[in-house]
N, C-alpha and C positions, 0 to 999 in steps of 0.2 A: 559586331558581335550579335549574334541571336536572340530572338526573346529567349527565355529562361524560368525557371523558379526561383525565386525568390529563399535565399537560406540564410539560417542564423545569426549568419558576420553581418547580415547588409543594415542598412538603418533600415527602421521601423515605417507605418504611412503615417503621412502627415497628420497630426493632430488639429483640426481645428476647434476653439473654443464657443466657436459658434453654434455648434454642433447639441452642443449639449440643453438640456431642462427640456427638451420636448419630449411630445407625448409621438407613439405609436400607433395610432388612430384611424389613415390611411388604408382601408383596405385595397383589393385588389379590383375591386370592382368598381373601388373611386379613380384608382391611377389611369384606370383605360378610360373612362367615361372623361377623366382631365385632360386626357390626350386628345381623344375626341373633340372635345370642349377649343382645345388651345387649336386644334386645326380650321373650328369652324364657327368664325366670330362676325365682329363688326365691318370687317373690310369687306368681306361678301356680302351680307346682309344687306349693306346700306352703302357702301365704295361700289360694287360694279354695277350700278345703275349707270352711275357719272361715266365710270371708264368704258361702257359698248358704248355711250353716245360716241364717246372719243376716238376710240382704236376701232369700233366695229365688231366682228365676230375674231378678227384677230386675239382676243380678248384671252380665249381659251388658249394661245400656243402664251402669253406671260403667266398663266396660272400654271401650265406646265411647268415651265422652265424654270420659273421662283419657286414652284414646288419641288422639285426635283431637288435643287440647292436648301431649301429648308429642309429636307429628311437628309442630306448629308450632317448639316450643323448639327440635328438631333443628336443623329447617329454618334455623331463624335463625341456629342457631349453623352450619350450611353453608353460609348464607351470608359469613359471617367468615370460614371457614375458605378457601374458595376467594378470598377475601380478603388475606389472609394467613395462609397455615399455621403449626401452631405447638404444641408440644409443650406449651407451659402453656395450650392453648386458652383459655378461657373468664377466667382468668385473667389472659394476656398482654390479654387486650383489655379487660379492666378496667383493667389500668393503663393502657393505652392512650385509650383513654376518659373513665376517671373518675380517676385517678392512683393513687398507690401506697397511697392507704386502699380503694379500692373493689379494688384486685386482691388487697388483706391480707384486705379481710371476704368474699371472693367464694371464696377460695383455703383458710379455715378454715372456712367452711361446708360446703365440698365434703369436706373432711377430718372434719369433725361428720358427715357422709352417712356416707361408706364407712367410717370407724370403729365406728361404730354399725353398718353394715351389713356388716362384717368380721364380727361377733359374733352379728347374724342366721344369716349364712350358716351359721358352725361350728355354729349352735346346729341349723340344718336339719339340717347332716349328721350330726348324733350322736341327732338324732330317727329319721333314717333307718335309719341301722345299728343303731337298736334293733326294725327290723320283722324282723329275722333271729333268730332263738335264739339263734344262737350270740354274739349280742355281748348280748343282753336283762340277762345278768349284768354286762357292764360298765358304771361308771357312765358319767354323760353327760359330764360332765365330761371324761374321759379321751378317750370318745369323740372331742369337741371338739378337744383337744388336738393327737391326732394327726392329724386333718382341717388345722388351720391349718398344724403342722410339714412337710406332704408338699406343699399347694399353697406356703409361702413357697420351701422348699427350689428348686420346681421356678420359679420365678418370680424368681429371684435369675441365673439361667444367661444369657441373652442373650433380645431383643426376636424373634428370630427362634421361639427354642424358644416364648418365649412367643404367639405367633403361631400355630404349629403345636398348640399347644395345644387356644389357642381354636377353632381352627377343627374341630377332632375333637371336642373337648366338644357344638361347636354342630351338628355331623351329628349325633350323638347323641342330642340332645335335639328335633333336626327329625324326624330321622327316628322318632324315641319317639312325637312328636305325630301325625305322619302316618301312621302305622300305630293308633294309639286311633282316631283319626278316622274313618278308612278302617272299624274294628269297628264304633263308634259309629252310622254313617252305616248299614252292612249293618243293626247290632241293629233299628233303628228302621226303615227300609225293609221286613223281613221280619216287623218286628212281634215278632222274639224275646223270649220272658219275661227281665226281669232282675229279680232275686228278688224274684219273685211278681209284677211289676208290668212292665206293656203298656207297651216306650215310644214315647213320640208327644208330640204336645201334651194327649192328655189326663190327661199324668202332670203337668203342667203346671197344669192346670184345676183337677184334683181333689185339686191343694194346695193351694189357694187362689193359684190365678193369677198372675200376672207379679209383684202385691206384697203376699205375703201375710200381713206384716205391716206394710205402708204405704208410702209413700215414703221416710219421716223415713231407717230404718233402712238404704233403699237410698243415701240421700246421704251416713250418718255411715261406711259401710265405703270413701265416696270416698278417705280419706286412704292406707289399708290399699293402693286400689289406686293410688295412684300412686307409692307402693315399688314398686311391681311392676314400674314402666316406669323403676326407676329408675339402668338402665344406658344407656340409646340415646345418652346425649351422649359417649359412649365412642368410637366411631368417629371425634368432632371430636378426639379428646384423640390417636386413634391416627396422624391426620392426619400429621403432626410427623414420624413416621418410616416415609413411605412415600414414591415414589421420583416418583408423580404424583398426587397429589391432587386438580387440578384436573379429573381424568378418572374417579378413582375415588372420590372421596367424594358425588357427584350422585347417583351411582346405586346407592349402598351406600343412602342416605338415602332417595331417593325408592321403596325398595322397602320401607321400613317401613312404610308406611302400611298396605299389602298383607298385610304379614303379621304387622299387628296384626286387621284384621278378620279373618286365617281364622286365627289361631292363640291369639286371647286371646278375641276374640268368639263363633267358630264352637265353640271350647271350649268354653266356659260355655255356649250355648246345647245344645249334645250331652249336656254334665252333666245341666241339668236336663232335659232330652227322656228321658235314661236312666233316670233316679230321683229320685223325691220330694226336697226340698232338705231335707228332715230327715234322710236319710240320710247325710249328708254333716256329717262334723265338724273340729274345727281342728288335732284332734291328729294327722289322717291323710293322706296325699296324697288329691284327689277323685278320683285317675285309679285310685289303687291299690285305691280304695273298689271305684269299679264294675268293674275286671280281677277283685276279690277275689269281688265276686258274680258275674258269668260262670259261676268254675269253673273255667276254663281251668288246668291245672296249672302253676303255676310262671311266670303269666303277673304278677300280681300282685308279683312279685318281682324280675322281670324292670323291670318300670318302677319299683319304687322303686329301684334300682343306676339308672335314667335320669335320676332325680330326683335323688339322691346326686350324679351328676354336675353336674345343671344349680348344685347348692350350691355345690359343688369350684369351676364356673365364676366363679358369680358371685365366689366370693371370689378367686379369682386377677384377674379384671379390677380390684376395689376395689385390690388389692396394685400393679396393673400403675399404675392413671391416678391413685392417689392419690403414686404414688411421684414421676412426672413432676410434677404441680403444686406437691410441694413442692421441687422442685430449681428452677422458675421462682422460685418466693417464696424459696429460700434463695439465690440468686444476686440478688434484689433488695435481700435483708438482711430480711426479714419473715419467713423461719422460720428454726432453729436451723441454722445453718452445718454439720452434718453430713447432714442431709436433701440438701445439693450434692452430696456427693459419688457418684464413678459408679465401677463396678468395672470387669475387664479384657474385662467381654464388652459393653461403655455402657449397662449398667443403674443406675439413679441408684440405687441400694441404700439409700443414710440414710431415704431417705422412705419404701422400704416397710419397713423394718426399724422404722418409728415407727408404722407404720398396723398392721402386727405386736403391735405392744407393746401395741396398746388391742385388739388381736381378745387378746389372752391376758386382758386383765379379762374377756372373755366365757367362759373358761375358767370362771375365779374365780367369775362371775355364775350358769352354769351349774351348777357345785356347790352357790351358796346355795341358788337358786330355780329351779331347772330346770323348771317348769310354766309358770314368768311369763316364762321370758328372751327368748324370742324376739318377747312382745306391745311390752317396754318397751322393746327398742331396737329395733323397729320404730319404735313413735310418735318415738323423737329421731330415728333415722333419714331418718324424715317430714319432722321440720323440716329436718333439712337439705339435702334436696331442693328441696323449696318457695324454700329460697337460693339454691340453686344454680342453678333453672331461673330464679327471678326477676332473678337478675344476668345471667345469658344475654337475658334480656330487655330490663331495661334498656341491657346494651353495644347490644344491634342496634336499641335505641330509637333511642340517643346517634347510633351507625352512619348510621340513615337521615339524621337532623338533619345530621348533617356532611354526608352528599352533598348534602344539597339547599342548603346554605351553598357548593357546590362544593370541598370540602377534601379530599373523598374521591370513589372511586369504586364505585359499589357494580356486582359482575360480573356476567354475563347470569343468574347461578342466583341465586336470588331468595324471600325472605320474601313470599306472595303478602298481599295489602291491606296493605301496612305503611303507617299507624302504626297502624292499629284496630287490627290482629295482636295487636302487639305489650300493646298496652294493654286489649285482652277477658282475654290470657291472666295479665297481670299480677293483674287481679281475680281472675281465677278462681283463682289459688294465695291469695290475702288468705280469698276465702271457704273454700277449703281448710282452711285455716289456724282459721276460725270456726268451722265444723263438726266441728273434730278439739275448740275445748272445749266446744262446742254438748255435743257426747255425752257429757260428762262420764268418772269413772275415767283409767285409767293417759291419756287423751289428754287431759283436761284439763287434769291435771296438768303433761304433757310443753307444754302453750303459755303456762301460769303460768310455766314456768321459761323462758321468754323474757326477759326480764328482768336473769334470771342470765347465760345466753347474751352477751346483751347488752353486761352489762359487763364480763365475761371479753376479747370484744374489744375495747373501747374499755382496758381495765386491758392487755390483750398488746399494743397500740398503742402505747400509753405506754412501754412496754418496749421496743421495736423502730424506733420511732420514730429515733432519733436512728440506728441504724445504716443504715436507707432509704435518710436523708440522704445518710449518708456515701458508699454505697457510690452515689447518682445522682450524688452532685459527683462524684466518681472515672470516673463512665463520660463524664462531660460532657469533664471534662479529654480524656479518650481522644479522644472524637469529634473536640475542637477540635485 
């Protein structure tokens, strides 16, 4: 059967309870700038330093290709969105779809992501504020610390501050790029020396070419970079509390695609045009690399305080849309009853206050092993992405099936070739997934402990189970 309109016999959209006591506060100029924001984070800032050492200038064809695949997942989940908007996005339509087991493993998955990736970020910032002297003497640890305390602080105040936030972080960091770029683009047009070496493509060449140490190496850094893109479903999640979404989430979304090609692609191919991929390591930002060969005084220092920021960012948004999903699941009865609750500015505070408590093990993490922390909760970080976007795929699998059963209706903004979409990109997170043990070290280990994962939710199920129940009989009572 055909899409359709939707008429008066049909059931009604889904109610979720999660939904409710926020404010409207979001405008249109915070959704685009979050969008922004979730495209251009920590994994570029401070990840492709490490991955040109590895893959070389092959670098750019994995930003492509995870790129491409991350404005599908968007898309899909824009889809929904302009569907029903919704503060537990990705979630609420799990239950919707798949019931309240697919919205408990889709809603701790995502909580596996920015937990782990709570503990990346502080781990970035106190990598950063050790490129200054005057913090070199503090540990990292500490560093850390104070990173997570000044973003929870500022992320506990209302949806609005938060909002004005992001959207300065993300000028910021736009404007950080667009000015490398804008150098980058001069160096090589004028042929200027960057230490010692002519850039062009035949800095490119006379490293051994596009892969200079194969393919393999450029498919095992795919995982690395699909943390990278690992904020864009962020604009569905901000959806929830904006005043039109039907108007401004199309085109917050459809401008990503754009500014993954000049800002993740055009980057990495200017890296390596500037210098050799060996110049380039994982301990340093790649932008502060080639500012620091320039010369330019105090230019170099100048983008790591941009890069610092893009950290600050990323973790204020993990604090922001992990807090939201878990007041959808705790008002289901599938996370701890204090993750509901919301303070006097309608910030659901329990849940970031829990996404908190696992960025301070990254405190802990970075006192034991500070040279490993930010590799190992990357790779979980990984897996929990690869959940995340995978259940966004399946809802908008389930999504199309019901339109075409006529139970739904799907709106003029659109998942393009849906069902193939949906199920090329499902493979490609499974091979993701193969390739992270394919490489062996810290990522093989990180897909052996699937298993563990595993049954941690099926064991939290068992646990929660019986209060789901309760609290759906009690909203059914309601409804009738």
């Amino acid at each position: 059967m055909s899409d359709r309109t939707l008429t008066a016999a049909e059931p009604p959209l889904h109610v979720d309870a999660g939904d409710e006591g926020y404010s409207k506060d979001l405008k249109s100029r915070h959704i685009n700038m979050i969008a922004i924001g979730g495209a251009i984070g920590t994994g570029l800032f401070l990840g492709a330093g490490g991955r040109m050492a590895g893959a070389g200038p092959s670098l750019a064809i994995a930003y492509a290709v995870c790129g491409a695949f991350a404005f599908f997942v968007v898309r899909a989940l824009g889809e929904l969105v302009l569907y029903r908007p919704s503060s537990g996005a990705f979630v609420s339509y799990a239950r919707e779809f798949m019931g309240e087991k697919g919205a408990y493993t889709a809603g701790w998955l995502y909580f596996l992501n920015w937990s782990t990736t709570a503990v990346a970020d502080i781990t970035a910032a106190a990598t950063y504020a050790h490129f200054w002297s005057m913090f070199s003497s503090v540990p990292q640890w500490v560093c850390a610390l104070i990173a997570l305390a000044l973003v929870l602080t500022a992320n506990l105040i209302s949806v609005k501050y938060f909002g004005e936030t992001e959207f300065w972080f993300s000028i910021i960091k736009v404007a950080a790029l667009v000015i490398f770029m804008c150098i980058g683009i001069y160096l090589v047009v004028t042929q200027h020396s960057v230490d010692g070496h002519t850039p062009g493509f035949g800095t490119i060449g006379d490293s051994g070419g596009l892969f200079p140490k194969g393919v393999m190496p450029m498919l095992l850094v795919i995982q690395g970079v699909v943390f990278a893109y690992a904020s864009v479903e962020l604009c569905g999640v901000a959806a929830g509390e904006t005043e039109n979404p039907g108007k401004v989430i199309p085109k917050a979304i459809n401008s990503i695609m754009w500014r993954v090609g000049i800002f993740y692609v055009g980057s990495v191919v200017l890296l390596a045009l500037l210098l050799p991929y060996t110049a380039y390591s994982d301990g340093e930002s790649p932008f502060v690399t080639v500012l620091s060969k320039i010369g330019v005084p105090g230019a170099a220092g100048v983008m790591n305080l941009v890069v610092l920021t893009a950290a600050l960012s990323s973790l204020n948004s993990g604090l922001y849309s992990t807090g939201r999903i878990l007041r959808s699941m705790a008002l289901s009865g599938s996370a701890p009853r204090f993750t509901g609750r919301m303070n006097k500015g309608q910030v659901p505070y329990g849940g970031i206050l829990l996404t908190a408590g696992f960025g301070a093990l990254g405190v802990v993490l970075n006192y034991l092993v500070p040279g490993k922390a930010f590799e190992i909760v990357l790779n979980f970080a990984s897996i929990g992405i690869l959940g995340t976007w995978g259940m966004v795929m399946l809802c908008s699998l389930l999504f199309w099936q019901r339109s075409k059963e006529g139970r739904v209706t799907r709106p003029a903004y659109r998942l393009p070739w849906a069902p193939y979409t949906q199920i090329v990109t499902l493979c490609f997170l499974v091979a993701v997934a193969f390739l992270m043990w394919w490489g062996g070290g810290v990522g093989r280990t990180t897909v052996e402990c699937l298993p563990l994962i595993a049954a941690a939710l099926v064991g939290g199920w068992f646990l929660v189970r019986g209060r789901v129940a309760s609290v759906a009989a009690e909203r059914r009572g309601l409804e009738d």
